[in-house]
C-alpha positions, 0 to 999 in steps of 0.5 A: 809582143810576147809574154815578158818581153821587155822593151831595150834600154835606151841611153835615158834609161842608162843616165837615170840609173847612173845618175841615181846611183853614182854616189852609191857606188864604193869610193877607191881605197888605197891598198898595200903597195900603193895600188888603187882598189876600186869595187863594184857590184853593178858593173859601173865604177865610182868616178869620183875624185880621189881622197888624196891626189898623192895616191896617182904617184904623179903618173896620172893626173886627177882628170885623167884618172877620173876620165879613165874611170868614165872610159871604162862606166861609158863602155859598160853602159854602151854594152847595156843598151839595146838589152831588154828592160826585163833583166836588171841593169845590175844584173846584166853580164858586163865583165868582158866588156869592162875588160876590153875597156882595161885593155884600152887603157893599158895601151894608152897608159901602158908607159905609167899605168897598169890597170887590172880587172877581176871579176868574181861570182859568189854562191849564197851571198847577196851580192852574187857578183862583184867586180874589182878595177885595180890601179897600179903605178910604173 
C-alpha cells in the first residue's frame, strides 16, 4: 500500500457516522411562503419529524416526508462508500448526487411536491460548504 493511502468506506463506517451525527444535523425551519428549509454542512440531511405536521399542507404525509429525506441521506451516503477513509466524510463532494436524488423526487412528487437543491461554497468561513434542501408545495 502507498503512502496515506486509506482504506474504502464501508456501509458500518457510513451507519456510524450517521448514527453519531443525526441529531446534530439542523431540524427544517419553516420559511416565508410556507416552504420547508433544510441545512447541511455534511451532505446528509436531518430526517427528523417536523414541529408541526401542519407545514406538509396535506400534500405529504409525515412518512413520506420523512422517507424522502432518508432517499435523499441513503443516496449520499451510497455515493460515499468506496471512497477512501483519507478524506473526511464531511469532506467528500456529494452535491451532484444529492442532486439526482431531488430529481427522484420531483418526479415521484411531481403532482404535490416540488423539492430544491442549493449548494454553495464559502471562502474564509468555517463551514466551506453548505447545502440547503428547500420544500415547496403545489
Amino acid at each position: 500500500m502507498g503512502c496515506g493511502a486509506g482504506r474504502p468506506y464501508t456501509k458500518k463506517d457510513i451507519e456510524i457516522y450517521l448514527n453519531k451525527n443525526q441529531l446534530r444535523l439542523p431540524s427544517a425551519e419553516l420559511v416565508e411562503g410556507g416552504t420547508i428549509k433544510l441545512k447541511t454542512n455534511d451532505g446528509f440531511f436531518n430526517s427528523s419529524t417536523l414541529l408541526d405536521s401542519k407545514w406538509l399542507q396535506n400534500k405529504m404525509t409525515n412518512s413520506e416526508y420523512h422517507q424522502a429525506i432518508e432517499h435523499i441521506n441513503q443516496r449520499v451516503a451510497h455515493a460515499v462508500l468506496g471512497t477512501s477513509t483519507t478524506l473526511p466524510i464531511n469532506q467528500i463532494p456529494k452535491s451532484q448526487t444529492a442532486l439526482l436524488a431531488v430529481e427522484e423526487l420531483n418526479d415521484k412528487y411531481k403532482e404535490r411536491v416540488h423539492f430544491l437543491f442549493q449548494h454553495t461554497e464559502q471562502e474564509n468561513s468555517i463551514n466551506a460548504t453548505e447545502s440547503f434542501l428547500y420544500i415547496n408545495f403545489k
